[in-house]
LUMVO-919377 format. One line per field, with one value per atom (N, C-alpha, C): atom name; y, x, z; residue number from 1. Coordinates in Angstrom, 1 decimal. Atoms other than C-alpha are relative to their C-alpha. Layout:
name = CA:...
Y = Y:...
X = X:...
Z = Z:...
resi = NUM:...
This chain:
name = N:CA:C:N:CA:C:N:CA:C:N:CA:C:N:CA:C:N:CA:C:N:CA:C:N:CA:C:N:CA:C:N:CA:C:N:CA:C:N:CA:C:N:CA:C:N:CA:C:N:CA:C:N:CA:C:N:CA:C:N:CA:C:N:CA:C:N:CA:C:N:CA:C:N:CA:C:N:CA:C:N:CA:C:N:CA:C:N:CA:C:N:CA:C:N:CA:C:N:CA:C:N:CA:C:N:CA:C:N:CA:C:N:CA:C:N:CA:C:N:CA:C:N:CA:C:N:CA:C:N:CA:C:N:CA:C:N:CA:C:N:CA:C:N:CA:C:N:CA:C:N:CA:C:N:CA:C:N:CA:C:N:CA:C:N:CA:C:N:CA:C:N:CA:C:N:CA:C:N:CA:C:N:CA:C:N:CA:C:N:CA:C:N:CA:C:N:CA:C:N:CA:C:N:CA:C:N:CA:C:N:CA:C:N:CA:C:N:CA:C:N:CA:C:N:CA:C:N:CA:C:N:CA:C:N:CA:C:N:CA:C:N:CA:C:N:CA:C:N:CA:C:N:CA:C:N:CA:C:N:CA:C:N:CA:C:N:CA:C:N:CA:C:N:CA:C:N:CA:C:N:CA:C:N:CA:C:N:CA:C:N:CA:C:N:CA:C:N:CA:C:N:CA:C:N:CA:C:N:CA:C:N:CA:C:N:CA:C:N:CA:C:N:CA:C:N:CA:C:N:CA:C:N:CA:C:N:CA:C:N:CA:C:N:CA:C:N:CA:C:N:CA:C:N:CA:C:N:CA:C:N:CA:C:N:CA:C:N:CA:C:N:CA:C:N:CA:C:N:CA:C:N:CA:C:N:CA:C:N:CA:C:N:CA:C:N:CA:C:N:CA:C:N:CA:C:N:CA:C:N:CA:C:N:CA:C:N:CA:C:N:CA:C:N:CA:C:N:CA:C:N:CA:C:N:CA:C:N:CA:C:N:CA:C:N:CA:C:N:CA:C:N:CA:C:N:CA:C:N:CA:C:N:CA:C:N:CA:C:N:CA:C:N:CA:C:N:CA:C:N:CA:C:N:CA:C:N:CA:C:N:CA:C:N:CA:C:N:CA:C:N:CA:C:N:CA:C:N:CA:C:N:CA:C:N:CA:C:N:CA:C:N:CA:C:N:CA:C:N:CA:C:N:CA:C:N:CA:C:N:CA:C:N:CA:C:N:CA:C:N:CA:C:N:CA:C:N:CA:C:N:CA:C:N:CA:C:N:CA:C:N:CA:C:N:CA:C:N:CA:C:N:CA:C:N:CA:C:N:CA:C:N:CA:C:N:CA:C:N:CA:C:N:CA:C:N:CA:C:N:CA:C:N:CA:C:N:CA:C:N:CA:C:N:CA:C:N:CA:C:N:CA:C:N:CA:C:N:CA:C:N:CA:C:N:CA:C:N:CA:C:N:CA:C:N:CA:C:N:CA:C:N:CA:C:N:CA:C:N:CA:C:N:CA:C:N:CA:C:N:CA:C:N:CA:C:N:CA:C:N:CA:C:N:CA:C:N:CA:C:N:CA:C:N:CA:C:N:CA:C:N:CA:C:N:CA:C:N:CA:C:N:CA:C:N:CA:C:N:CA:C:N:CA:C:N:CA:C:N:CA:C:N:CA:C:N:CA:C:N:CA:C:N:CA:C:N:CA:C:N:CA:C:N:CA:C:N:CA:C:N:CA:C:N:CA:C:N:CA:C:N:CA:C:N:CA:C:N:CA:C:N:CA:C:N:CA:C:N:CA:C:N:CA:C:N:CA:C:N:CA:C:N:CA:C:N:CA:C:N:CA:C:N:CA:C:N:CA:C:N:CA:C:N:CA:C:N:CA:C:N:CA:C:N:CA:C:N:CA:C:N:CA:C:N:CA:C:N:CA:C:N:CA:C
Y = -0.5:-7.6:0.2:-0.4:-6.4:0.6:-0.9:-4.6:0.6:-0.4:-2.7:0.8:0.2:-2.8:1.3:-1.1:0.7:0.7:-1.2:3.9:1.0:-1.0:7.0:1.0:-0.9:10.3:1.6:-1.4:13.8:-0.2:-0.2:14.9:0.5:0.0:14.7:0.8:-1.3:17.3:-0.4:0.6:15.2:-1.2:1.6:12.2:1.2:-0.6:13.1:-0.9:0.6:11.9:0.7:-0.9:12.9:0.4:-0.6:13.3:-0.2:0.7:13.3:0.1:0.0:13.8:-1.2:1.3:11.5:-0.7:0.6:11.1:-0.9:1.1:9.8:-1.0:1.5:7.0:-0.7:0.7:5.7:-0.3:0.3:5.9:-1.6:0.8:3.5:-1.3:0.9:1.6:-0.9:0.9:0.6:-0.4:0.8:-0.3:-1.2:1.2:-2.9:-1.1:1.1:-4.2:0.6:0.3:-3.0:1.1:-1.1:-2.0:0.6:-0.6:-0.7:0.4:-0.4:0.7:0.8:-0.7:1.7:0.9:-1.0:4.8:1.1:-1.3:8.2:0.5:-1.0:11.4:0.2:-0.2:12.5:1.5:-0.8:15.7:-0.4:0.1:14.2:-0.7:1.0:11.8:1.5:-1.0:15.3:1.2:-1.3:18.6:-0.1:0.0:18.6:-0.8:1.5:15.5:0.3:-0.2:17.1:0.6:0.0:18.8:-0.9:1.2:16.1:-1.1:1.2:13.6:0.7:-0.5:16.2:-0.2:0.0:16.2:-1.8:1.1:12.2:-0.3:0.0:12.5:0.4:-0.5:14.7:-0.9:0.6:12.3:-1.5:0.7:9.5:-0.3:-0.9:11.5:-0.5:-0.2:12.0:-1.2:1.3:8.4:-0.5:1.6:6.0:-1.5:1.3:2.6:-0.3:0.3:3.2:0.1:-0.4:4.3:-0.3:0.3:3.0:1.3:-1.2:5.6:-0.7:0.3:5.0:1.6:-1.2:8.1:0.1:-0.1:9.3:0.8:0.0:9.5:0.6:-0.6:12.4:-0.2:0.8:11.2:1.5:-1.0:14.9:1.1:-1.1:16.6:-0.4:0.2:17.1:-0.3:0.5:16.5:-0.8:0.9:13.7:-1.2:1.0:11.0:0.7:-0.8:13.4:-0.3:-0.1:14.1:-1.6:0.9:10.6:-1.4:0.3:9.0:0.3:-0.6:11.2:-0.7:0.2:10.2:-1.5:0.9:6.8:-0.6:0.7:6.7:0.8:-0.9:8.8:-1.5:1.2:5.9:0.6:0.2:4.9:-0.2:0.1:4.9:-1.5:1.2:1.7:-0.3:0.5:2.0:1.5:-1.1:4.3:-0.1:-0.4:5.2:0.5:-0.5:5.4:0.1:-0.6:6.8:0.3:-0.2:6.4:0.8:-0.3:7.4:1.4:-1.2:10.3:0.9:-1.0:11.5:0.0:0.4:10.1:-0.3:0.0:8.8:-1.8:1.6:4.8:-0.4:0.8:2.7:-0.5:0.1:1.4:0.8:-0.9:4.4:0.4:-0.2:6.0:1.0:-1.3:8.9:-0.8:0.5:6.2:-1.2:0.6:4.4:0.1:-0.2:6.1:-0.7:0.4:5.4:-2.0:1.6:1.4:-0.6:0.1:1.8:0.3:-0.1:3.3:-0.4:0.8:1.2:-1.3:1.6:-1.8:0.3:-0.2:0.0:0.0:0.2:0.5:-1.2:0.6:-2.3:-0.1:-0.7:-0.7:-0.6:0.2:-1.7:1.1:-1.2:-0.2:-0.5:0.0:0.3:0.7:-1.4:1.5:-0.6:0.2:2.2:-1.1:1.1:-1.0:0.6:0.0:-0.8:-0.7:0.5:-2.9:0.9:-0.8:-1.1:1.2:-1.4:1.9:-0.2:-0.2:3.2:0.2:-0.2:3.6:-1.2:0.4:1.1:-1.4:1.4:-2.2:-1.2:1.1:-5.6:-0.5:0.6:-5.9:1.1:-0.9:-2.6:-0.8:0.6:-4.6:-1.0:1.2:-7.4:0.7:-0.6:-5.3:0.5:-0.7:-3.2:-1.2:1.0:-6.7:-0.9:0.5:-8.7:1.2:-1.0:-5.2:-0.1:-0.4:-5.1:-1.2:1.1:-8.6:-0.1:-0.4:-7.4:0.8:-0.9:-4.8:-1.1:0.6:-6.2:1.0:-1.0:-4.6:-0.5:0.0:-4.4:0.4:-0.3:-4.2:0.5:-0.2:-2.0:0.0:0.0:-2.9:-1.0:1.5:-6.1:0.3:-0.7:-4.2:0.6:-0.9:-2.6:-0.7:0.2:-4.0:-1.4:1.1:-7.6:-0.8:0.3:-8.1:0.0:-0.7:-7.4:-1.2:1.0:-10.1:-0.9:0.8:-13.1:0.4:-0.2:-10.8:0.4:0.0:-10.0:-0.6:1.4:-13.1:-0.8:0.5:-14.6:1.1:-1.3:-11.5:-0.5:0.3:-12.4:-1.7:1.6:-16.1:-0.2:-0.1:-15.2:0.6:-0.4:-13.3:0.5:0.1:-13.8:1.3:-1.2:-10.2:1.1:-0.3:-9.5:-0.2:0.3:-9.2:0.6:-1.0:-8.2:0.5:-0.7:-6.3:0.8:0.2:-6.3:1.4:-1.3:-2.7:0.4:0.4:-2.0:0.3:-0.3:-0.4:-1.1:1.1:-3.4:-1.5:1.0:-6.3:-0.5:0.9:-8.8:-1.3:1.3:-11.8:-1.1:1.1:-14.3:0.4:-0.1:-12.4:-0.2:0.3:-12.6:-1.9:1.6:-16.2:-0.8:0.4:-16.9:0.2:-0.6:-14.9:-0.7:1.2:-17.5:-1.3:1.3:-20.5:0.2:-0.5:-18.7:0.1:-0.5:-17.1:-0.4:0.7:-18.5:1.5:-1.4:-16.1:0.7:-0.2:-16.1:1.4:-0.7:-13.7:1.0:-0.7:-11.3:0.5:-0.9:-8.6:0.8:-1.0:-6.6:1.3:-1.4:-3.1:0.6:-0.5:-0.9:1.0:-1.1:2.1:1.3:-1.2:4.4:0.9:-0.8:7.5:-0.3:-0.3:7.1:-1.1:1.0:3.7:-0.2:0.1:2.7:-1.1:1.6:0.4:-0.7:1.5:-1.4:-0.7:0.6:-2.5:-1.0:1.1:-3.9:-0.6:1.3:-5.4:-1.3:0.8:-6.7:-1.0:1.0:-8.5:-0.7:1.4:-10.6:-0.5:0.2:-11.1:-0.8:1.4:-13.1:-0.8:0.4:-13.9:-1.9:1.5:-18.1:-0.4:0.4:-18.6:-0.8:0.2:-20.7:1.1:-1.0:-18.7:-0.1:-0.1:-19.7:1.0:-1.2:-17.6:1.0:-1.0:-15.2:0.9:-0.1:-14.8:0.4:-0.1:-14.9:1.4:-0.9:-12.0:1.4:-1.0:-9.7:0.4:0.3:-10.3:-0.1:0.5:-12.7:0.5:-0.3:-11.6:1.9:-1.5:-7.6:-0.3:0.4:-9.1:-0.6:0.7:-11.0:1.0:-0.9:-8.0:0.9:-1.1:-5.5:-0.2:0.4:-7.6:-0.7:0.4:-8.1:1.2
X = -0.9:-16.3:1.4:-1.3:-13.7:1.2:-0.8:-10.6:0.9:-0.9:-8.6:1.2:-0.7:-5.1:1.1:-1.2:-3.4:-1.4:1.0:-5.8:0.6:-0.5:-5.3:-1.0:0.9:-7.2:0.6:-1.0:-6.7:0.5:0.1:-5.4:1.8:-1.3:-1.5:0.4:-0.4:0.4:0.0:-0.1:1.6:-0.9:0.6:-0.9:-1.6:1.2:-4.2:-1.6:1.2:-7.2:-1.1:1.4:-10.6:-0.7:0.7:-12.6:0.7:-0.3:-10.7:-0.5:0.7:-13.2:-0.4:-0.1:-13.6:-1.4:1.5:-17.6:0.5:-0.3:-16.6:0.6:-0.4:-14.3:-0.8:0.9:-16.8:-1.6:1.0:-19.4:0.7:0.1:-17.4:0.5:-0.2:-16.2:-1.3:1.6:-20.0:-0.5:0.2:-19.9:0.3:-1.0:-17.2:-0.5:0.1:-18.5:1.7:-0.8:-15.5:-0.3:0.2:-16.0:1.0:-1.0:-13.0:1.3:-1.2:-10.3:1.4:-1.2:-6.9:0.7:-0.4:-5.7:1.3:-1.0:-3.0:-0.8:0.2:-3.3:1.1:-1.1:-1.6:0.8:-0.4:-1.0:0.9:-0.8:0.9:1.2:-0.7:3.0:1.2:-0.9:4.2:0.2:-1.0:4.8:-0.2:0.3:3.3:-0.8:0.7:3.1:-1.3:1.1:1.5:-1.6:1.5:-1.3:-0.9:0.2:-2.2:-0.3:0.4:-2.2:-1.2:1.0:-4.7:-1.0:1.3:-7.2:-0.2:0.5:-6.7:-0.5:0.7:-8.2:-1.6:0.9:-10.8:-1.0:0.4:-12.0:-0.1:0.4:-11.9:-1.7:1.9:-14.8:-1.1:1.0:-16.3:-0.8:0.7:-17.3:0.8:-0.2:-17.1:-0.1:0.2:-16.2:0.3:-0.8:-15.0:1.3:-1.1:-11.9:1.3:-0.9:-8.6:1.4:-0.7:-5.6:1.2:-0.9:-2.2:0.9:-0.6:-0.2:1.1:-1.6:2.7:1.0:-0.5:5.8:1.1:-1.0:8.3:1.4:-1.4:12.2:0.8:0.2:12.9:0.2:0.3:11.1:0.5:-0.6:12.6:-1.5:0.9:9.3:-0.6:0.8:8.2:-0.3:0.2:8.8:-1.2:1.1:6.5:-1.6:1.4:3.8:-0.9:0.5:3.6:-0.1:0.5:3.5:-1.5:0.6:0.8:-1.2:1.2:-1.4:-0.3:0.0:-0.8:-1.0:0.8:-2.7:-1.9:0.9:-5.8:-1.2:0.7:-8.7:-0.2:0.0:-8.8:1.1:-1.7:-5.0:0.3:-0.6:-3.7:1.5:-1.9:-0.2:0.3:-1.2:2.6:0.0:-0.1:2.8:0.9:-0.9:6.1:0.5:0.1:7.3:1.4:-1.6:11.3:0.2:-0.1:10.9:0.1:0.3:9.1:0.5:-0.6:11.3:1.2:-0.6:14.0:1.5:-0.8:15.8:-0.5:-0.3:16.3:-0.7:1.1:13.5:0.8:-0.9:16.5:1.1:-0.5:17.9:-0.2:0.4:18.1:-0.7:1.7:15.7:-1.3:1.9:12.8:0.1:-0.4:14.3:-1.2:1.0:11.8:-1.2:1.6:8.8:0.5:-0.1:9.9:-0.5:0.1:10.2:-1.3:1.2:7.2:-1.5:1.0:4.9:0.1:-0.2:6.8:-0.4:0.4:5.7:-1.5:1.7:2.0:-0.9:0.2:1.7:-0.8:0.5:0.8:0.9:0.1:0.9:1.4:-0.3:3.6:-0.2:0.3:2.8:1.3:-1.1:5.8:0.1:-0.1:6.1:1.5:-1.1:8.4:-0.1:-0.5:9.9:1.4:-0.9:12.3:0.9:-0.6:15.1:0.6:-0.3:14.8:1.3:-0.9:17.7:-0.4:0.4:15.6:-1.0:1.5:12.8:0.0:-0.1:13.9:-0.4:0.1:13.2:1.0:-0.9:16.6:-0.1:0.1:15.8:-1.0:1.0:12.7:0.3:-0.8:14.6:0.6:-0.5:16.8:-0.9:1.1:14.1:-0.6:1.1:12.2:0.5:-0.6:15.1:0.8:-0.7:15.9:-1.2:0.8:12.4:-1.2:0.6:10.8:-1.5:1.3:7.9:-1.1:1.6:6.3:-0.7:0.3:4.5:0.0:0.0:5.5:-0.7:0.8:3.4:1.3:-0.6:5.5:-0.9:0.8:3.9:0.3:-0.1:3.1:0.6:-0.7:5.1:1.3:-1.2:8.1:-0.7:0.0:6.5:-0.4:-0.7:7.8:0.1:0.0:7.2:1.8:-1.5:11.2:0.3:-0.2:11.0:-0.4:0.9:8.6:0.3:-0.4:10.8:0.9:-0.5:12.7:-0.5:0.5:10.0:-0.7:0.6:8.9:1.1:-1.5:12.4:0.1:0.0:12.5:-1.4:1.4:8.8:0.0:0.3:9.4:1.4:-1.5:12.8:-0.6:0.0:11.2:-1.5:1.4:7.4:-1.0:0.7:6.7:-0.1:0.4:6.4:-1.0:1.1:3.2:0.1:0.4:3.2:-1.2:0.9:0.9:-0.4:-0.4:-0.3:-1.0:0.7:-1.6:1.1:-0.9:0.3:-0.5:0.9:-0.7:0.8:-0.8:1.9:-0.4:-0.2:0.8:-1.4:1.4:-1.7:-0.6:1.1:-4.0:1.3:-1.2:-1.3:1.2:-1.0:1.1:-0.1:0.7:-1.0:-0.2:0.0:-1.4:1.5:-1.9:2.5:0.5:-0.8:3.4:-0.9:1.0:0.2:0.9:-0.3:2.2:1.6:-1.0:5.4:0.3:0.0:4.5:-1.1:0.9:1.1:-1.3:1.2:-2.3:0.3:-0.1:-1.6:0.4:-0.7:0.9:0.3:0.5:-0.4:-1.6:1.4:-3.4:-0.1:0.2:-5.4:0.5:0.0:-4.6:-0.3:0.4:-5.9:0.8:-0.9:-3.7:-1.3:1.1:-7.2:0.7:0.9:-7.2:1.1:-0.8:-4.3:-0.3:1.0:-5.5:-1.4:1.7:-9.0:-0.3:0.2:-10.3:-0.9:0.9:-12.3:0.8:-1.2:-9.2:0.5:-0.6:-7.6:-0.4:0.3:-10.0:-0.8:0.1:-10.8:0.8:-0.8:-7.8:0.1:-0.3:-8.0:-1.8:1.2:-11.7:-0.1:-0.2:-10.7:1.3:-1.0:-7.5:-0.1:0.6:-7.2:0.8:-0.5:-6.9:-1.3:1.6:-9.2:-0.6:1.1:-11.9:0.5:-0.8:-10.1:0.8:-1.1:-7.1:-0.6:0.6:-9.1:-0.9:0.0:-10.8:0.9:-1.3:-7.6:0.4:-0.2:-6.5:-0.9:1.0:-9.5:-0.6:0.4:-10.4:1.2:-0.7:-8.6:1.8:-1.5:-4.7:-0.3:0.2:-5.9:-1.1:0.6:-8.1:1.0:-0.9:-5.4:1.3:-1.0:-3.0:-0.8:0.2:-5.1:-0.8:0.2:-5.8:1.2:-1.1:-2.3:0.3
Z = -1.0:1.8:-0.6:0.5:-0.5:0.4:-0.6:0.8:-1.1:1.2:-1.3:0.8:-0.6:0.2:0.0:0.9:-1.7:-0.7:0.4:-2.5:0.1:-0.5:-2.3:-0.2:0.4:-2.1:-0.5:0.4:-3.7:-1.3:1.7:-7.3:0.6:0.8:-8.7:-0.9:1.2:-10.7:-1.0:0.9:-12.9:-0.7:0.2:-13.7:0.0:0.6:-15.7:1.0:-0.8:-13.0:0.2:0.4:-14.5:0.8:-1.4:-10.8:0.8:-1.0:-7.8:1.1:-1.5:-5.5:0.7:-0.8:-2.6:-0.5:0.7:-3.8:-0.8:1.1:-6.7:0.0:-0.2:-5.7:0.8:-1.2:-3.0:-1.2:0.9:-5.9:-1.0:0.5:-7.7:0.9:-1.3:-4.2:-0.2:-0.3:-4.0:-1.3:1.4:-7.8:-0.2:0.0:-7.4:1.8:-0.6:-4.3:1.2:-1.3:-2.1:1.2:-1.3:1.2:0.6:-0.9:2.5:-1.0:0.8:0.9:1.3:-1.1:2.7:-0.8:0.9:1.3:0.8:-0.7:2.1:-1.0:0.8:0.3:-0.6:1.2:-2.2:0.3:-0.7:-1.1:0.9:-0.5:1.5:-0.4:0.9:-1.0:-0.5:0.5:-2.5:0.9:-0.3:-1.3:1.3:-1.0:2.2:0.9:-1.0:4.3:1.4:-0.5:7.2:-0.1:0.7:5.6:-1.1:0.5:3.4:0.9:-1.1:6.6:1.0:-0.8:8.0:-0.9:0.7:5.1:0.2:-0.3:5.3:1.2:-1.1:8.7:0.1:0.2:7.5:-0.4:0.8:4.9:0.5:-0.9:7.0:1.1:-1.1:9.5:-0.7:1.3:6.0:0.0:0.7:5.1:1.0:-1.3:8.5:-0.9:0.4:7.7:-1.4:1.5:3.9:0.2:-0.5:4.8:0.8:-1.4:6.8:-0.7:0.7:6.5:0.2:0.3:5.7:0.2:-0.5:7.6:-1.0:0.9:5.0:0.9:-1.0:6.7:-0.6:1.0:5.0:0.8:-0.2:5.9:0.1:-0.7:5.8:0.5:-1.0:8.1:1.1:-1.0:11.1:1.1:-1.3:13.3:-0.9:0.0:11.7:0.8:-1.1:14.2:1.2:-1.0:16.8:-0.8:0.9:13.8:0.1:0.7:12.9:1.9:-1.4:16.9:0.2:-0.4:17.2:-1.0:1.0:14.0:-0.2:-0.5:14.8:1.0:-1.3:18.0:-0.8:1.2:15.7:-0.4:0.7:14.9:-1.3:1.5:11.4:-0.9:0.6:10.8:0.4:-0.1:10.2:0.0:0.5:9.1:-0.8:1.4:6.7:-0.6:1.2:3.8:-0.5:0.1:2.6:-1.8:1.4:-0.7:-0.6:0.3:-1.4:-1.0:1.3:-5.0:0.0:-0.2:-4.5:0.9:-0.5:-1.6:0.1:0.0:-3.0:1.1:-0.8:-0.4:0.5:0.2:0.3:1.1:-0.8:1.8:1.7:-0.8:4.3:0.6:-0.6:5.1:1.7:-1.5:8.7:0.2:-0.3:8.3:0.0:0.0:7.5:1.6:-1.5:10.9:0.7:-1.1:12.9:-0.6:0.7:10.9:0.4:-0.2:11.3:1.4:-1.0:14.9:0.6:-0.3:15.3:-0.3:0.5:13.1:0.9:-1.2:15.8:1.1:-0.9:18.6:0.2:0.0:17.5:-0.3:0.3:16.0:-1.5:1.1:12.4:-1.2:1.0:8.9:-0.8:0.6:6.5:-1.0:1.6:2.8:-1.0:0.7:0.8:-1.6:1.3:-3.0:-0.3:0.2:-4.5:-1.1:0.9:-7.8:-0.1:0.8:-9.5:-0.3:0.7:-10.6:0.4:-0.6:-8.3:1.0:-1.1:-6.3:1.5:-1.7:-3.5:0.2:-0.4:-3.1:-1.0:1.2:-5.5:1.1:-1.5:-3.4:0.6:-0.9:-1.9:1.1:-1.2:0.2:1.0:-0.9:1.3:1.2:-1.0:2.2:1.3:-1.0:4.4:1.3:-1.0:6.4:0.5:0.1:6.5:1.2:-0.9:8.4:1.2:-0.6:10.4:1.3:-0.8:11.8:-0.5:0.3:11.7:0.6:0.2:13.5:-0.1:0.9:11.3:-1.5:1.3:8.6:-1.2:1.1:5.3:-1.2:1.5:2.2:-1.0:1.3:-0.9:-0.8:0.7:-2.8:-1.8:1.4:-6.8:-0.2:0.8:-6.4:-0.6:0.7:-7.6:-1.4:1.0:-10.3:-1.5:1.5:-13.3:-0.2:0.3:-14.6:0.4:0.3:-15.2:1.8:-2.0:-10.8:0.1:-0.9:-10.2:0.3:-0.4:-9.3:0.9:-1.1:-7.2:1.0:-1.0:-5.5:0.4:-0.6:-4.8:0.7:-0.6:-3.8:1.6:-1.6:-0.8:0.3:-0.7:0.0:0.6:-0.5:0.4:0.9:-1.1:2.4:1.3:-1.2:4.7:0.5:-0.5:6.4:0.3:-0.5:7.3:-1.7:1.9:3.4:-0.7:1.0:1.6:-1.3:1.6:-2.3:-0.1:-0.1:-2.8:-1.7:0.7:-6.2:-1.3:1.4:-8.2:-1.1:0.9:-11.4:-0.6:1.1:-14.7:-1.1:0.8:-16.3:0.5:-0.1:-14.3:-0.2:1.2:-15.9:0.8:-1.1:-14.5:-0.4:0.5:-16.1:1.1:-0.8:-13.9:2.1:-1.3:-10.7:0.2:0.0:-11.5:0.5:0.1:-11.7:1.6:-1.1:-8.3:1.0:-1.1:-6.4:-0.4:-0.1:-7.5:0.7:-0.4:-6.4:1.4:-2.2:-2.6:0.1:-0.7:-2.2:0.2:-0.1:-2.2:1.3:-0.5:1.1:0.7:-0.1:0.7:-0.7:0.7:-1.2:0.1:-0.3:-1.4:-1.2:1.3:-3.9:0.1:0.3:-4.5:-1.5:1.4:-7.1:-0.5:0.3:-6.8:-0.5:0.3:-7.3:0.7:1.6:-8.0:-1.3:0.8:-10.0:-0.6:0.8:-11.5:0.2:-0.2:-12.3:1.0:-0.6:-9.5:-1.0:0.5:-11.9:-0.9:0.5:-13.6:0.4:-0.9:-11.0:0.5:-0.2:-9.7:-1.0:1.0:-12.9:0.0:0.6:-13.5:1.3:-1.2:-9.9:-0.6:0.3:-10.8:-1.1:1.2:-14.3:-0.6:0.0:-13.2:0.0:-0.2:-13.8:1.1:-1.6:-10.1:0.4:-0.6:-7.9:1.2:-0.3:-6.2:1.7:-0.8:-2.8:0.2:0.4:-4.0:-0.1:0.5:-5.3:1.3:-1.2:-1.9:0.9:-0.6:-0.4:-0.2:0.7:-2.6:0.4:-0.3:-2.1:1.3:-1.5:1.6:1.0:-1.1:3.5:0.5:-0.7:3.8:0.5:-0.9:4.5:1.1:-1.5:7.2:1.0:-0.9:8.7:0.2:-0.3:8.2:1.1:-0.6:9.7:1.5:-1.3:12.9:0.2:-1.0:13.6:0.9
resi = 1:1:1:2:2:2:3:3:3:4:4:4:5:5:5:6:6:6:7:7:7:8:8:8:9:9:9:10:10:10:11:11:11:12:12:12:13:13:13:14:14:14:15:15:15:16:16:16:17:17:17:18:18:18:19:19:19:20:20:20:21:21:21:22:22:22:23:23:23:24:24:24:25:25:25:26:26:26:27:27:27:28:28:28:29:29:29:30:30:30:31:31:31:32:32:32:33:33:33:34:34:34:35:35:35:36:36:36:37:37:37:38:38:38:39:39:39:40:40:40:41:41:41:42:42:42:43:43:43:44:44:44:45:45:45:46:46:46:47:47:47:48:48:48:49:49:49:50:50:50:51:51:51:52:52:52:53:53:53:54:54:54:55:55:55:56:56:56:57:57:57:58:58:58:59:59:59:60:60:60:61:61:61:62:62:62:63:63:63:64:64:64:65:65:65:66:66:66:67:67:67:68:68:68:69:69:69:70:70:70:71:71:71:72:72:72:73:73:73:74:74:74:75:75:75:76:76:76:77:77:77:78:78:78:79:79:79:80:80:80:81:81:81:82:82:82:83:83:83:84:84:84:85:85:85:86:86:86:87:87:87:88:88:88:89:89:89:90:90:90:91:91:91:92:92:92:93:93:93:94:94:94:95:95:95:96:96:96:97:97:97:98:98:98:99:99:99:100:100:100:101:101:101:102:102:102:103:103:103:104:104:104:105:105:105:106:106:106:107:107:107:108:108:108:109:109:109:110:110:110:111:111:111:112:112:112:113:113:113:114:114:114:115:115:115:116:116:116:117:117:117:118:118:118:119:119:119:120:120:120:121:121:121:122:122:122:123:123:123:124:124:124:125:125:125:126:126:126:127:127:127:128:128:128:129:129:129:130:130:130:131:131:131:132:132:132:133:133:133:134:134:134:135:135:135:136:136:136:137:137:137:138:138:138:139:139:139:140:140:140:141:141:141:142:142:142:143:143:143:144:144:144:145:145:145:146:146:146:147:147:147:148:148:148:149:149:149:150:150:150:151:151:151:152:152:152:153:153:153:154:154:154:155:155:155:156:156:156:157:157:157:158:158:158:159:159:159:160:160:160:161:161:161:162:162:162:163:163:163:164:164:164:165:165:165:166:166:166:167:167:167:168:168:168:169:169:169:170:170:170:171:171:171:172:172:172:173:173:173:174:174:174:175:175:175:176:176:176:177:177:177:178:178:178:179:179:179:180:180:180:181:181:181:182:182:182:183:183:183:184:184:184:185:185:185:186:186:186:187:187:187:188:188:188:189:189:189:190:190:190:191:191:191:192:192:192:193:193:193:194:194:194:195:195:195:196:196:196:197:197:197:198:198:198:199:199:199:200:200:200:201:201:201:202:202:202:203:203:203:204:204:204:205:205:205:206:206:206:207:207:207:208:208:208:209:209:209:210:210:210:211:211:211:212:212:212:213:213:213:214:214:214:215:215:215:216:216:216:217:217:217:218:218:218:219:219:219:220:220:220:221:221:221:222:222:222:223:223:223:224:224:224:225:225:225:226:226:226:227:227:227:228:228:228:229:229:229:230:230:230:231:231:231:232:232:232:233:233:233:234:234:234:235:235:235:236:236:236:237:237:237:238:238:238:239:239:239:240:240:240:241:241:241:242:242:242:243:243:243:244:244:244:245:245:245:246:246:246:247:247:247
């Protein structure tokens, strides 16, 4: 009962990803053993959030029960608070999908306002790209948004990114309860997964693989022969996206 906490579906301009058909990830879903994956589209990450949040609806239909969706939430468009109300109440949608970087514009800003308020009203999941370093999305944004709106639960996504990040994002995670790291990463290593459990606690933390754009058998490689105990490890793969996604 694997969960994989950061997915996505759909093909990228930029970034070389050999199949992006949905088949194919759900072929290797049922390779690794994970049943569920929470995913956006990528399409909606770049040019066109609402079309993109419609094929993630589509593909959802597609494959019942693999699937939870992560609505992306563009800062903007002027009808996004409407769009994203609306796709909210939609089964299979768990939460946002938010994307500072990519729309460059600051995780704690007041265009992503609504999307906070409205993940507090539904009681929905947000997922937003972290990075160290970034002007938009480093872990003192997180912090902000975090003690602005204490009861969404936010995912950090990637952990901040960047090794040289990862005590800052653990210091913001252990400041403030509604923080999960969240831990996909083509830089971060089982030694580093190890470090950030003695830090915030498995607890407080979840797998992600970052598929299509990383390989899931990577990532979940590196929780799989990470030197953690199998508790943790547990913890990691299961138990904190089960306890997120029944809050």
């Amino acid at each position: 009962m694997i969960i994989d906490a950061h997915g996505h579906l759909g093909s990228w301009y930029a970034f070389a990803i050999p199949d992006s058909s949905t088949a194919s990830l759900v072929r290797v879903m049922d390779q690794c053993g994970v049943s569920t994956m929470c995913v956006s589209h990528l399409l909606a990450i770049g040019p066109d959030a609402a079309a993109g949040n419609a094929l993630l609806l589509d593909e959802i239909d597609r494959y019942p029960g693999r699937f939870l969706g992560y609505a992306v939430f563009d800062p903007h468009a002027p009808d996004a608070r409407a769009r994203t109300a609306d796709l909210l109440t939609r089964p299979g949608i768990v939460g946002l999908k938010l994307h500072p970087d990519t729309h460059e514009y600051s995780l704690d800003g007041p265009a992503y306002a609504p999307a906070f308020e409205l993940a507090a009203e539904h009681d929905r999941l947000v997922l937003s790209h972290g990075m160290f370093g970034s002007p938009w999305c480093a872990p003192e944004h997180f912090a902000t948004v975090a003690a602005r709106y204490p009861s969404v639960e936010l995912l950090m996504g990637h952990a901040a990114l960047f090794p040289p990040g990862f005590p800052a994002a653990a210091a913001v995670a252990n400041q403030h309860p509604n923080i999960t790291l969240e831990l996909c990463g083509s830089r971060t290593t089982a030694r580093h997964i190890a470090w950030l459990i003695t830090e915030v606690g498995a607890h407080r933390m979840a797998f992600g693989s970052d598929a299509l754009f990383l390989d899931l058998r990577v990532g979940l490689g590196r929780i799989q022969l990470a030197p953690i105990t199998q508790p943790d490890r547990n913890q990691l793969l299961t138990g904190t996206m089960t306890r997120l996604l029944k809050h």
